[in-house]
Biopython code that builds the backbone (N, CA, C, O; Angstrom):
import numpy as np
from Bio.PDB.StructureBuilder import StructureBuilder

atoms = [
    (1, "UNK", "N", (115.625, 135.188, -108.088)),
    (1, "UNK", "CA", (114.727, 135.898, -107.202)),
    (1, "UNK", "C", (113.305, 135.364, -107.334)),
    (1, "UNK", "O", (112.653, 135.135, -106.316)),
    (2, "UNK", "N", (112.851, 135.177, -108.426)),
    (2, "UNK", "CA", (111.590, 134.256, -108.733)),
    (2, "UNK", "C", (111.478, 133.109, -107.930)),
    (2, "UNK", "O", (110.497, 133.125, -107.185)),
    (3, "UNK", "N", (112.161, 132.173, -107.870)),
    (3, "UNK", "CA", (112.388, 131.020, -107.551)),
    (3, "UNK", "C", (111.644, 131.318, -105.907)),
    (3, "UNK", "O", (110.634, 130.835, -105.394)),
    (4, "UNK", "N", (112.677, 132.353, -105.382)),
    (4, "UNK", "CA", (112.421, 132.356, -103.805)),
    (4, "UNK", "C", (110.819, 133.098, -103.393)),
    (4, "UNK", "O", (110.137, 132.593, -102.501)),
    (5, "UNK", "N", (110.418, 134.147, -104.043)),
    (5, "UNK", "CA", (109.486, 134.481, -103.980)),
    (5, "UNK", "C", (108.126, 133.747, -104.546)),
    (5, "UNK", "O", (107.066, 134.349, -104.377)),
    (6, "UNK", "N", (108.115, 132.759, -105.062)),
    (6, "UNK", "CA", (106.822, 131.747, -105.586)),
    (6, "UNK", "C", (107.510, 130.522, -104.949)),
    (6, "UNK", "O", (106.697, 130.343, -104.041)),
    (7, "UNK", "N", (108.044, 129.960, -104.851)),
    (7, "UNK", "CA", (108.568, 129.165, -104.151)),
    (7, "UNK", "C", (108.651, 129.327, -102.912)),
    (7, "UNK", "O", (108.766, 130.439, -102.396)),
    (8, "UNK", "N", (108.584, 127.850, -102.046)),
    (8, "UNK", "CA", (108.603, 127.866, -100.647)),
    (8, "UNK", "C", (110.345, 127.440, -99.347)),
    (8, "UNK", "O", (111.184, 126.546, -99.461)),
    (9, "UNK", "N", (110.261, 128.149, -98.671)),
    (9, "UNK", "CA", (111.363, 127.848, -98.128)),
    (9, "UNK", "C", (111.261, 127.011, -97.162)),
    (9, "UNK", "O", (110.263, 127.045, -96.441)),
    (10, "UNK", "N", (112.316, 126.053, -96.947)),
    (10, "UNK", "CA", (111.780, 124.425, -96.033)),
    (10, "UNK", "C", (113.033, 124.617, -95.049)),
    (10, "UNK", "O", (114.143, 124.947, -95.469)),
    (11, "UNK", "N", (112.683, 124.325, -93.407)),
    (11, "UNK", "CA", (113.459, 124.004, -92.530)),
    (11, "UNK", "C", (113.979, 122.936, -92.692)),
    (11, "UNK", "O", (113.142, 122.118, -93.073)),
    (12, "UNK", "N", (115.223, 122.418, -92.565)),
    (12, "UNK", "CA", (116.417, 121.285, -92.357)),
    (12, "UNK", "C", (116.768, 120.849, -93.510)),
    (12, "UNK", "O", (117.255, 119.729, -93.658)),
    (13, "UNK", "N", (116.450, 122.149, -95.020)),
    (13, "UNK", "CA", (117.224, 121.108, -95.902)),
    (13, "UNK", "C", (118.247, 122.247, -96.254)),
    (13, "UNK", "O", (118.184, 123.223, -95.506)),
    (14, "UNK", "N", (119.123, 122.292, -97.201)),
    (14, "UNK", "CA", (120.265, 122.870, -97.941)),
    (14, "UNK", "C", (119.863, 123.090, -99.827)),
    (14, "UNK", "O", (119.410, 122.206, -100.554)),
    (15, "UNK", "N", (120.161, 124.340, -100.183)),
    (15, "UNK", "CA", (119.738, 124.182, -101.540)),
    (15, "UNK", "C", (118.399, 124.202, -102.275)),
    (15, "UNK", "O", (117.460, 124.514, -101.543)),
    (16, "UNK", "N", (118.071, 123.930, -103.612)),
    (16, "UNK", "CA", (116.727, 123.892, -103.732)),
    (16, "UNK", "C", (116.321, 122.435, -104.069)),
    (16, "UNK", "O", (117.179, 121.733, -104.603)),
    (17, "UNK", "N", (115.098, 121.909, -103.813)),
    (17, "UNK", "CA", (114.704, 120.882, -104.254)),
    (17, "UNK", "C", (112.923, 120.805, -105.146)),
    (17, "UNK", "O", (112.250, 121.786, -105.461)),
    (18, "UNK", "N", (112.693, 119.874, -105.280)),
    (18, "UNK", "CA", (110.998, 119.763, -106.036)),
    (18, "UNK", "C", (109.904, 120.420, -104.921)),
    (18, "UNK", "O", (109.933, 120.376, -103.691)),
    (19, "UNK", "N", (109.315, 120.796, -105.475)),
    (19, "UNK", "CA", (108.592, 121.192, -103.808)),
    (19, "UNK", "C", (107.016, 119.862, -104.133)),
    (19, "UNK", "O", (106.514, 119.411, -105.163)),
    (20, "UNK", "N", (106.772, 119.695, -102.858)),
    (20, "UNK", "CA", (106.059, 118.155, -102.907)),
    (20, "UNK", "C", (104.137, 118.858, -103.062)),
    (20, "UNK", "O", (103.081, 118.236, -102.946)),
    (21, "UNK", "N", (104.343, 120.077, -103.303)),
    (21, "UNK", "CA", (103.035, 120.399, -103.956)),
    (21, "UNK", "C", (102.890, 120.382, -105.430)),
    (21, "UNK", "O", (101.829, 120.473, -106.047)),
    (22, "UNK", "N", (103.957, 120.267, -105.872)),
    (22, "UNK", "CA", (104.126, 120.365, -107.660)),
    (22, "UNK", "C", (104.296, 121.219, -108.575)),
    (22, "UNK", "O", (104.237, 120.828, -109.741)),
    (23, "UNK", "N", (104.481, 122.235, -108.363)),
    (23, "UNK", "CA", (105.011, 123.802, -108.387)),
    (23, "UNK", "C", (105.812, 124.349, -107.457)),
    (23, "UNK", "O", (105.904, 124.434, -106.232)),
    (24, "UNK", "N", (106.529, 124.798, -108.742)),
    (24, "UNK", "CA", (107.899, 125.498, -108.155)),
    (24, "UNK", "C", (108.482, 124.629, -107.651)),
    (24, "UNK", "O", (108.633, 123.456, -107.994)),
    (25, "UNK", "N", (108.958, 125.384, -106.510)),
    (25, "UNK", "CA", (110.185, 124.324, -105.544)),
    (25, "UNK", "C", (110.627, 124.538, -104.090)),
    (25, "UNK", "O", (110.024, 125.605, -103.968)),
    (26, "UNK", "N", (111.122, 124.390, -103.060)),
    (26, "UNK", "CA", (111.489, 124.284, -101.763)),
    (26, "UNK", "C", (112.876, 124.970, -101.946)),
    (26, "UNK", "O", (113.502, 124.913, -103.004)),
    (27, "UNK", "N", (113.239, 125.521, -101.008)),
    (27, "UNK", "CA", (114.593, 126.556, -100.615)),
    (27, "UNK", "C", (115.026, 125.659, -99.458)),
    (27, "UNK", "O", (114.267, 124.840, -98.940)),
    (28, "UNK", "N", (116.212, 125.848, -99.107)),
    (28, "UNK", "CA", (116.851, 125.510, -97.753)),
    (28, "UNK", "C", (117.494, 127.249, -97.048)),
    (28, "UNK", "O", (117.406, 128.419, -97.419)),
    (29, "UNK", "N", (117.933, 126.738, -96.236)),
    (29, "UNK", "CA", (118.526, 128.065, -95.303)),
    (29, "UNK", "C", (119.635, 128.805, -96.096)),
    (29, "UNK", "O", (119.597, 130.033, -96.173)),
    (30, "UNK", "N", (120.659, 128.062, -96.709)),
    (30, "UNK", "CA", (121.872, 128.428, -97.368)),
    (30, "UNK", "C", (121.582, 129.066, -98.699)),
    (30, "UNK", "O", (122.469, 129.647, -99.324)),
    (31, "UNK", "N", (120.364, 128.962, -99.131)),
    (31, "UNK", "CA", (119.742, 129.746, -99.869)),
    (31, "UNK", "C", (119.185, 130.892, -99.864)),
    (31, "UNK", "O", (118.906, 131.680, -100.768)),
    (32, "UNK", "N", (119.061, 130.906, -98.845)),
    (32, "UNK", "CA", (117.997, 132.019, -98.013)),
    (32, "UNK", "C", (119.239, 133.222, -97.353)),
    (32, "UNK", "O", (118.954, 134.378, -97.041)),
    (33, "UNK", "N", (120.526, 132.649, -97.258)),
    (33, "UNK", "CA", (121.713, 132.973, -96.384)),
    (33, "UNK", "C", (122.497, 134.152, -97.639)),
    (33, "UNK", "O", (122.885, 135.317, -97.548)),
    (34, "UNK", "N", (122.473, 133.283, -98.615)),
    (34, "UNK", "CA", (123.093, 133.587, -99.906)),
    (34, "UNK", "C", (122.281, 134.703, -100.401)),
    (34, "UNK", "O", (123.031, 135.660, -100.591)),
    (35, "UNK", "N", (121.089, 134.980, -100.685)),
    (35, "UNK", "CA", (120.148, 135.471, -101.484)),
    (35, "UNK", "C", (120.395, 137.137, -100.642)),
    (35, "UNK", "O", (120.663, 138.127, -101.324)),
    (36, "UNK", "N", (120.238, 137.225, -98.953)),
    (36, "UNK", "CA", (120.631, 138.201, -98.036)),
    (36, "UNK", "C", (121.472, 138.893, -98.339)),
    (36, "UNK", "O", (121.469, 140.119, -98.444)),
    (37, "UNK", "N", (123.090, 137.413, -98.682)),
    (37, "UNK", "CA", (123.964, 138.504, -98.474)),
    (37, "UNK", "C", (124.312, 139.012, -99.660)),
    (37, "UNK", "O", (124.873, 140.099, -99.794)),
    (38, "UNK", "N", (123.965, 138.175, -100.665)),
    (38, "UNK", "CA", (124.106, 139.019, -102.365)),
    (38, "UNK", "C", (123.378, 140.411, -102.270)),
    (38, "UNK", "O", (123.941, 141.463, -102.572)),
    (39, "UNK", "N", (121.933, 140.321, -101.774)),
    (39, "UNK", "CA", (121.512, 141.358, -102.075)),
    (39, "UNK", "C", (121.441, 142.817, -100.975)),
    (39, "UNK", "O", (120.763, 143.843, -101.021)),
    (40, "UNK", "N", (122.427, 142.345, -100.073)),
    (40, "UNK", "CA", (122.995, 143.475, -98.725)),
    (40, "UNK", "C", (121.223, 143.401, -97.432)),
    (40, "UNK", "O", (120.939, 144.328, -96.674)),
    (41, "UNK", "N", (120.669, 142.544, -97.517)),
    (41, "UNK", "CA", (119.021, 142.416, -96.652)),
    (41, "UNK", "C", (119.412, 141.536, -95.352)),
    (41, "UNK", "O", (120.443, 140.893, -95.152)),
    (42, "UNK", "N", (118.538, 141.665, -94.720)),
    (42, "UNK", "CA", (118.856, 141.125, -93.031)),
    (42, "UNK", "C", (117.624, 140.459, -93.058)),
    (42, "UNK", "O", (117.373, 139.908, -91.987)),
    (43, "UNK", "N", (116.504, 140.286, -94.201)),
    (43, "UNK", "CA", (115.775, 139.085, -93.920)),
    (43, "UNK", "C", (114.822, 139.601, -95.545)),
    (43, "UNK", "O", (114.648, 140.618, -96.216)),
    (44, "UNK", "N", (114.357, 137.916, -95.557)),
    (44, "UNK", "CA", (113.334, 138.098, -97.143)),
    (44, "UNK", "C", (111.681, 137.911, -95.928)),
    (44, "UNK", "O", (111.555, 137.355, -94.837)),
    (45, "UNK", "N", (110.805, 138.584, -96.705)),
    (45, "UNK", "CA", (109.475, 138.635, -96.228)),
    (45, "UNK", "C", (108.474, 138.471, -97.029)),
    (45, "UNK", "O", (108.384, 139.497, -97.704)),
    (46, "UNK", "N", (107.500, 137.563, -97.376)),
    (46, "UNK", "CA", (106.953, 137.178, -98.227)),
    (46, "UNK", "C", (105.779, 136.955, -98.045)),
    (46, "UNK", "O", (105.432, 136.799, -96.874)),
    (47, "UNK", "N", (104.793, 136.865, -99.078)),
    (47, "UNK", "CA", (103.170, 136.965, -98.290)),
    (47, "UNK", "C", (102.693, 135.584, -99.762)),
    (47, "UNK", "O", (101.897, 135.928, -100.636)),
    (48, "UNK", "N", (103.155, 134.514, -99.775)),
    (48, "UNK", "CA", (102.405, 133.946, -101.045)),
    (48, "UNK", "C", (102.166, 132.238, -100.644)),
    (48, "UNK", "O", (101.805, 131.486, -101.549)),
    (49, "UNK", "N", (102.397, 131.680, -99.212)),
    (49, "UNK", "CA", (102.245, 130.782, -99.145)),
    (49, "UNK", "C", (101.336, 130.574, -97.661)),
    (49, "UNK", "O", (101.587, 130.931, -96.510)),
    (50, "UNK", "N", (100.273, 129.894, -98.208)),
    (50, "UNK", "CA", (99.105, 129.522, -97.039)),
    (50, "UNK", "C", (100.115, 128.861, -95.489)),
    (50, "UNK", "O", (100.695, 127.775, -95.479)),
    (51, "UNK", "N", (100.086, 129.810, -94.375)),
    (51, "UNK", "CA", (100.462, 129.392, -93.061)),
    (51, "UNK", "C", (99.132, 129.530, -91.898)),
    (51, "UNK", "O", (98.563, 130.567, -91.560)),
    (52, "UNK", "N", (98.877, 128.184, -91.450)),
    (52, "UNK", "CA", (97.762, 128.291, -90.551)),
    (52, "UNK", "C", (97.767, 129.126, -89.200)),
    (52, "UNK", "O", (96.706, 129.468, -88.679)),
    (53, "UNK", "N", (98.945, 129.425, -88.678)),
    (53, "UNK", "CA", (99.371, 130.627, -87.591)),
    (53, "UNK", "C", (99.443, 132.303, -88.270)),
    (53, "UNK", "O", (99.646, 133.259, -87.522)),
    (54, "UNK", "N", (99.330, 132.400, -89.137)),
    (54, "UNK", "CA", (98.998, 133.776, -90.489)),
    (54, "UNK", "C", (100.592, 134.609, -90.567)),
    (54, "UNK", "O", (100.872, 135.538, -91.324)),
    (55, "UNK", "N", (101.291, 134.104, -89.775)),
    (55, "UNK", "CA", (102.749, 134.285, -90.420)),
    (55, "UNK", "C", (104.112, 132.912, -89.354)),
    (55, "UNK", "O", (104.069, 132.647, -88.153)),
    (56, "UNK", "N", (105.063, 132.392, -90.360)),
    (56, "UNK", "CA", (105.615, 131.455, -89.894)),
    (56, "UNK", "C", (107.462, 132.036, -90.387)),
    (56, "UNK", "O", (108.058, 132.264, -91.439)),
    (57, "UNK", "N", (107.782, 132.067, -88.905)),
    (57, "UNK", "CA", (109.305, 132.264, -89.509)),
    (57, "UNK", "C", (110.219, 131.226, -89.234)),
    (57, "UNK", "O", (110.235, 130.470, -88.262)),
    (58, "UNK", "N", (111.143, 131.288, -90.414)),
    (58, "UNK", "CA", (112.198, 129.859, -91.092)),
    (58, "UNK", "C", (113.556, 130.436, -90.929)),
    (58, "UNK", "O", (113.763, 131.640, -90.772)),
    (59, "UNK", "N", (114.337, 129.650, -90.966)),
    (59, "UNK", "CA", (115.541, 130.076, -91.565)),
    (59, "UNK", "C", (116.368, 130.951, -90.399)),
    (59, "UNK", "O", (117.052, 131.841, -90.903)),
    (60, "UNK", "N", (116.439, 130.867, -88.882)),
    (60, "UNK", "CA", (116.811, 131.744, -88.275)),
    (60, "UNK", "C", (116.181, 133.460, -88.198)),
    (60, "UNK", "O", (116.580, 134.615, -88.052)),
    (61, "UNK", "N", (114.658, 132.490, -88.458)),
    (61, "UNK", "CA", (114.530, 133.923, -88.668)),
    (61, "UNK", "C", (114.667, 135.099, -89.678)),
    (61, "UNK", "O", (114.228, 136.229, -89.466)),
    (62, "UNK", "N", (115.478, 134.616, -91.058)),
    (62, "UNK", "CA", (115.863, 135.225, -92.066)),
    (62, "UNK", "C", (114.945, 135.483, -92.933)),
    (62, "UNK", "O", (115.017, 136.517, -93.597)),
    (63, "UNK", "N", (113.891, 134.577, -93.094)),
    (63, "UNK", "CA", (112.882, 134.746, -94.174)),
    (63, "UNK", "C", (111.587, 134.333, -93.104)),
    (63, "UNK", "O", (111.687, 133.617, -92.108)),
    (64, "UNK", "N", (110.386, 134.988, -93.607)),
    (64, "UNK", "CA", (109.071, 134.921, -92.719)),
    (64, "UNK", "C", (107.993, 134.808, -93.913)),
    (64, "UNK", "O", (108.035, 135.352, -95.017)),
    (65, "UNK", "N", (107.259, 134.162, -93.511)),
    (65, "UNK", "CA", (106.039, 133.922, -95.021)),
    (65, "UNK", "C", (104.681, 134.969, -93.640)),
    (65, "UNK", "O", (104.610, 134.760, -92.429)),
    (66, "UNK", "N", (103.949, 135.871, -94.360)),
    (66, "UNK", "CA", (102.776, 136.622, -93.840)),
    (66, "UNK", "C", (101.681, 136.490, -94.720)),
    (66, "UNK", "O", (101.856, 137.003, -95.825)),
    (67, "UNK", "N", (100.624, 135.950, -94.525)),
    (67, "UNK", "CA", (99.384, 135.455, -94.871)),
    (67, "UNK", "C", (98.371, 136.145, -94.187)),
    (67, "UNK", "O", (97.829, 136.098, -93.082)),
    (68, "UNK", "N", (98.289, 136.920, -95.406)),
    (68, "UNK", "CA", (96.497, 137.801, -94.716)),
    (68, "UNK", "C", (95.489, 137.674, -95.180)),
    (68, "UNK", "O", (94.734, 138.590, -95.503)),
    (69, "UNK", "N", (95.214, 136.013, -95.343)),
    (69, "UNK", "CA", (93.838, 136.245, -95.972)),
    (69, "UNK", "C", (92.858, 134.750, -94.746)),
    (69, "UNK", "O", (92.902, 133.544, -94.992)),
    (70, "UNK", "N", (92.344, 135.194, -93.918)),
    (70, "UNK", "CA", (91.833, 134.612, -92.750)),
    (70, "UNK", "C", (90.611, 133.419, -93.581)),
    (70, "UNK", "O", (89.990, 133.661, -94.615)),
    (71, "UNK", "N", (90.557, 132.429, -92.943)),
    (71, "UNK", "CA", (89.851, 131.230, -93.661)),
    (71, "UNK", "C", (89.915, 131.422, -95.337)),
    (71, "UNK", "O", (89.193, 131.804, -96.258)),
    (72, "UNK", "N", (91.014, 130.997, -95.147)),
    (72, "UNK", "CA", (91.244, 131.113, -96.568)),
    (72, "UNK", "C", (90.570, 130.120, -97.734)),
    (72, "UNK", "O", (90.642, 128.891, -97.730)),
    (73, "UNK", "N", (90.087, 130.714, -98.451)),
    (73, "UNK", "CA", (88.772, 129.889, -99.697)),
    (73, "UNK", "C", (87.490, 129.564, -98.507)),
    (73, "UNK", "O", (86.672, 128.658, -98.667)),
    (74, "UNK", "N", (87.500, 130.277, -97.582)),
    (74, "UNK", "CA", (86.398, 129.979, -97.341)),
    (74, "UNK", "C", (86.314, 128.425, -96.092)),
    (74, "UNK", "O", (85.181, 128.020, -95.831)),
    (75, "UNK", "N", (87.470, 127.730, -95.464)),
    (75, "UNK", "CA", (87.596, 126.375, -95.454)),
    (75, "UNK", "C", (88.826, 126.003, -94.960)),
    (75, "UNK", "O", (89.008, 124.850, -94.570)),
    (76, "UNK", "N", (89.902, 127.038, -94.920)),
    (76, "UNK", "CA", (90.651, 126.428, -93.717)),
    (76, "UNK", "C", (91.184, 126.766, -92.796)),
    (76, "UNK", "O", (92.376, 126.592, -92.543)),
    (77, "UNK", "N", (90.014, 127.554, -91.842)),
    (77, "UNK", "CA", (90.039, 128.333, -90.543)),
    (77, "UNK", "C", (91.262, 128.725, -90.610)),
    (77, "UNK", "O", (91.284, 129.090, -89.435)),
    (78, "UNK", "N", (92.345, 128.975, -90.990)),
    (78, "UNK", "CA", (93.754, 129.642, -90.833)),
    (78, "UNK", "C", (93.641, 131.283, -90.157)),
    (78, "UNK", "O", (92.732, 132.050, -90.473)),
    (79, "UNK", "N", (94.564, 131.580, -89.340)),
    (79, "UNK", "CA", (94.662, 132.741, -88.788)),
    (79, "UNK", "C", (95.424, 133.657, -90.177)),
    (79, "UNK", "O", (96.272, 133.136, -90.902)),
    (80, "UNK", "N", (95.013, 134.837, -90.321)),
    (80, "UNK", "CA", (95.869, 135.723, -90.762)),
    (80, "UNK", "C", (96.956, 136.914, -90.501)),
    (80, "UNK", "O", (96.642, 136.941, -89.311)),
    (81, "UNK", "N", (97.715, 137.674, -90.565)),
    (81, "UNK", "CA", (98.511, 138.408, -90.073)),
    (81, "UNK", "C", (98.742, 139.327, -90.921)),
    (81, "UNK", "O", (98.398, 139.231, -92.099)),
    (82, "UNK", "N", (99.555, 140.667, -90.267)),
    (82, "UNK", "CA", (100.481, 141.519, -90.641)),
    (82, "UNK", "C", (101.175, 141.535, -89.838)),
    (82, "UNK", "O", (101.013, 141.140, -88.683)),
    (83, "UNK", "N", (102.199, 142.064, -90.390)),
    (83, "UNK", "CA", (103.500, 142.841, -89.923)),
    (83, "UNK", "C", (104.308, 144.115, -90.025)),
    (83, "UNK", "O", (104.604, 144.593, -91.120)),
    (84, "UNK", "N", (104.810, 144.888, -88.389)),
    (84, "UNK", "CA", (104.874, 145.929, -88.678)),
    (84, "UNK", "C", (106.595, 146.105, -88.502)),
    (84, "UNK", "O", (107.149, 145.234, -87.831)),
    (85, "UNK", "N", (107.064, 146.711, -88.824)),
    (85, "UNK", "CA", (108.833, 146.710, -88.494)),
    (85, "UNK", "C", (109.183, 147.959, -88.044)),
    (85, "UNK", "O", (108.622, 148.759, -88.792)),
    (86, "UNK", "N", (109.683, 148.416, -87.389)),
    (86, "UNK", "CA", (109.835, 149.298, -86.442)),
    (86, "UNK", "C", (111.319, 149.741, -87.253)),
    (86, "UNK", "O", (111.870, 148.912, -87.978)),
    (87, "UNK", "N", (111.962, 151.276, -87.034)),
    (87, "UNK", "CA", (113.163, 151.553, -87.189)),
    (87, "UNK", "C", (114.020, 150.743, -86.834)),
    (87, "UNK", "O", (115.098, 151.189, -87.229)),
    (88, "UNK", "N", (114.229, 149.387, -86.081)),
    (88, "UNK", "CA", (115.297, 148.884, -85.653)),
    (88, "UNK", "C", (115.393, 147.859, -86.462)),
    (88, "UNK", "O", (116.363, 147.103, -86.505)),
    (89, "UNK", "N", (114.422, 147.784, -87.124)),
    (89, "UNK", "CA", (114.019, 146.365, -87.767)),
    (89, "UNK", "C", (113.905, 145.199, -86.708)),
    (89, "UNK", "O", (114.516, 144.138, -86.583)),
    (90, "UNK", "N", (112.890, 145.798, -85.997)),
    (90, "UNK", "CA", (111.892, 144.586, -85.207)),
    (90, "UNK", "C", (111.012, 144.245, -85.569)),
    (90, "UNK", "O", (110.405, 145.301, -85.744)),
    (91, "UNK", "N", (110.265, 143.348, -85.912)),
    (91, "UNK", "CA", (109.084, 143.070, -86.586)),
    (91, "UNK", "C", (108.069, 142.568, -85.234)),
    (91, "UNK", "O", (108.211, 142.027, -84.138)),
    (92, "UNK", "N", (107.239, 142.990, -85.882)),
    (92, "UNK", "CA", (106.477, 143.141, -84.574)),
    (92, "UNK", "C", (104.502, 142.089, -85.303)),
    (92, "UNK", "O", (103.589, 142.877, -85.550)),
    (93, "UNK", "N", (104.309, 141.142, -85.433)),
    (93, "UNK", "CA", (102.947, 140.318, -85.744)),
    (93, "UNK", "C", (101.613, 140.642, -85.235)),
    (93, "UNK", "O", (101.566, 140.766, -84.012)),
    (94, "UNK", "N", (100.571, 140.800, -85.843)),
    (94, "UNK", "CA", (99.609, 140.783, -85.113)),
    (94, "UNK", "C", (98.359, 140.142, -86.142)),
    (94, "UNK", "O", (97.793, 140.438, -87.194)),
    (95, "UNK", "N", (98.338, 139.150, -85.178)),
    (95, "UNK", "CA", (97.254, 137.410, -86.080)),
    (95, "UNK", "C", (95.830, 138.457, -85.662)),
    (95, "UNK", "O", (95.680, 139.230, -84.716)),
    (96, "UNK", "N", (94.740, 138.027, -87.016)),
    (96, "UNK", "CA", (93.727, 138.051, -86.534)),
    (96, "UNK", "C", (93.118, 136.962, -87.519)),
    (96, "UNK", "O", (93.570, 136.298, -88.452)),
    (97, "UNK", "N", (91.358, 137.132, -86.611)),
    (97, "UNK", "CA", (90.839, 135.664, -87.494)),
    (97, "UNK", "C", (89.868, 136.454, -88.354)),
    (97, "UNK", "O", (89.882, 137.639, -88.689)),
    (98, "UNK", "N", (89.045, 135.495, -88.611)),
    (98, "UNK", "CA", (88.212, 136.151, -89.850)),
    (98, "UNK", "C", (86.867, 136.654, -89.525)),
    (98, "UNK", "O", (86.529, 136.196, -88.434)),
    (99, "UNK", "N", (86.142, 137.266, -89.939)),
    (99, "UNK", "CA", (85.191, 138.128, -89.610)),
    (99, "UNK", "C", (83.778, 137.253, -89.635)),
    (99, "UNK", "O", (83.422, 136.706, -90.679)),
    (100, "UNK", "N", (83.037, 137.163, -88.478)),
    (100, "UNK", "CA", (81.848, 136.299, -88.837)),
    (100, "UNK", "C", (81.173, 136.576, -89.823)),
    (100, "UNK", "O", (80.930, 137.728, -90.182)),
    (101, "UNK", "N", (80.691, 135.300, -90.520)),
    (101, "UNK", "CA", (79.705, 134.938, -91.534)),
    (101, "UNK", "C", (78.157, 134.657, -90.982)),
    (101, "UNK", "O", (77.876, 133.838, -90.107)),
    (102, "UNK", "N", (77.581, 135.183, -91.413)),
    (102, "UNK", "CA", (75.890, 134.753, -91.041)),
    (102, "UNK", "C", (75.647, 132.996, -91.850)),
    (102, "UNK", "O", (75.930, 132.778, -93.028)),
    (103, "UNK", "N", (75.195, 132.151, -91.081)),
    (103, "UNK", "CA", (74.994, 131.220, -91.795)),
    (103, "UNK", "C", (75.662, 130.348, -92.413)),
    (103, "UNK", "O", (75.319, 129.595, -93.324)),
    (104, "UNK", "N", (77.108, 130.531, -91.629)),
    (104, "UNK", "CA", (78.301, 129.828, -92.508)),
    (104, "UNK", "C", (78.347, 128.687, -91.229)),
    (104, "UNK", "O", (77.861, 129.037, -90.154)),
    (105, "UNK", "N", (78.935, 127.328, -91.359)),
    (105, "UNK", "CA", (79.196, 126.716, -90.486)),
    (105, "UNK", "C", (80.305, 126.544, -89.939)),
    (105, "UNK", "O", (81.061, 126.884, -90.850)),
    (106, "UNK", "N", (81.093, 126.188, -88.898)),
    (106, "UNK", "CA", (81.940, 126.391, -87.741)),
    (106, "UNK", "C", (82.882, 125.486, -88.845)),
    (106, "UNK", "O", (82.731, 124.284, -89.060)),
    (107, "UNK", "N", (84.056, 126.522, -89.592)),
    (107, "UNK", "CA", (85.054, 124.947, -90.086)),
    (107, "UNK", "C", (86.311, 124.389, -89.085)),
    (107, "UNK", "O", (86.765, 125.009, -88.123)),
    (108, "UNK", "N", (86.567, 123.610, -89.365)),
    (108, "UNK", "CA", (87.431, 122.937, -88.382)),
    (108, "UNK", "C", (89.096, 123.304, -88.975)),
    (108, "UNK", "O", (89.153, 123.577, -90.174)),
    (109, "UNK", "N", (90.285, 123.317, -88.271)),
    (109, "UNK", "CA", (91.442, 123.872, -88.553)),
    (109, "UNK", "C", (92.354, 123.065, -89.143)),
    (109, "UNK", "O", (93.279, 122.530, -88.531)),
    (110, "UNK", "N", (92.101, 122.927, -90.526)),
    (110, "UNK", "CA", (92.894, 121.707, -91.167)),
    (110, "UNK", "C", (93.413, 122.170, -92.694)),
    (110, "UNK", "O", (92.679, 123.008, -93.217)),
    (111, "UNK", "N", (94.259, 121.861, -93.270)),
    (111, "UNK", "CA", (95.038, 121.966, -94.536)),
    (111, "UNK", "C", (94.596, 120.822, -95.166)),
    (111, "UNK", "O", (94.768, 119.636, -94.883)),
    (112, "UNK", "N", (93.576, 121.739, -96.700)),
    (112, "UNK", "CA", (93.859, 120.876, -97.387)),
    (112, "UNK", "C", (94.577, 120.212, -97.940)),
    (112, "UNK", "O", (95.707, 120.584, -97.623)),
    (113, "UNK", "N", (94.646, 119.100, -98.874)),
    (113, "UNK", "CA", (95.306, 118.083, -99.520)),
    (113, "UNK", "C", (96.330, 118.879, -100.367)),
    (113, "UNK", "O", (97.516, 118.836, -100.042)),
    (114, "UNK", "N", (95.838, 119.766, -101.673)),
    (114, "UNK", "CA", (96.184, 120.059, -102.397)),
    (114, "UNK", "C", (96.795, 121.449, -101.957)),
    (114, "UNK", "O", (97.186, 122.062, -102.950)),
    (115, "UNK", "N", (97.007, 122.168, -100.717)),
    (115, "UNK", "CA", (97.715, 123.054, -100.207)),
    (115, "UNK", "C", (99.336, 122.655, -99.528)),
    (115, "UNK", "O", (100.179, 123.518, -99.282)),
    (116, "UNK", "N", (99.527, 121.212, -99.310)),
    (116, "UNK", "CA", (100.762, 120.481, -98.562)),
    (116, "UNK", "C", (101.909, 120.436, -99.538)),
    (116, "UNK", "O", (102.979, 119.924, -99.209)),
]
sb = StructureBuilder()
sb.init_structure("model")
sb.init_model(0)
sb.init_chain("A")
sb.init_seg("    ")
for serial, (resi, resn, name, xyz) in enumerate(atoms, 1):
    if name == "N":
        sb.init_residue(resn, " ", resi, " ")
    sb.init_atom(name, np.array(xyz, "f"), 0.0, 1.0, " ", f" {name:<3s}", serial, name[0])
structure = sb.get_structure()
């Protein structure tokens, strides 16, 4: 359960692998498939990995990463989000950006190096 929750889950692979930031590691779908049905869940939801749209869903949809922290460090204009789930289990997003700064300059929408 560690693994999946600090760890990141990657479209088109199978299994786990190194993750190419250097910590932890990468998930595939069949991981993500497995983890559901062991633990009786219809999707994992997670808030611990920087997404520049402020939530990104993988996996059919099975697992969703939600990021609420808008220009994050200050520097990489990223949108943030919540999410609300309704009795049916609809999840329902709503991105916002970050709150003006007096005196801050306009950053441009890019991922750092050491975030990939």
């Amino acid at each position: 359960m560690c693994d999946l929750m600090w760890s990141d889950p990657e479209e088109g692979r199978l299994g786990f692998g190194r993750s190419p930031r250097q910590v932890g590691y990468i998930w595939g779908v069949d991981e993500t498939e497995k983890f559901c049905y062991t633990n009786n869940l219809r999707m994992i939801c997670r808030a611990h990995q920087l997404v520049m749209e402020g939530y990104n869903e993988v996996h059919d949809k099975k697992c969703v990463t939600v990021f609420s922290a808008p220009n994050y460090c200050y520097r990489c204009n990223n949108l943030a989000s919540i999410v609300e789930i309704d009795d049916l289990l609809n999840a329902n997003y709503q991105q916002y950006e970050p709150a003006p700064r007096e005196n801050e300059p306009r950053t441009v929408k890019r991922v750092p190096a050491y975030f990939l």
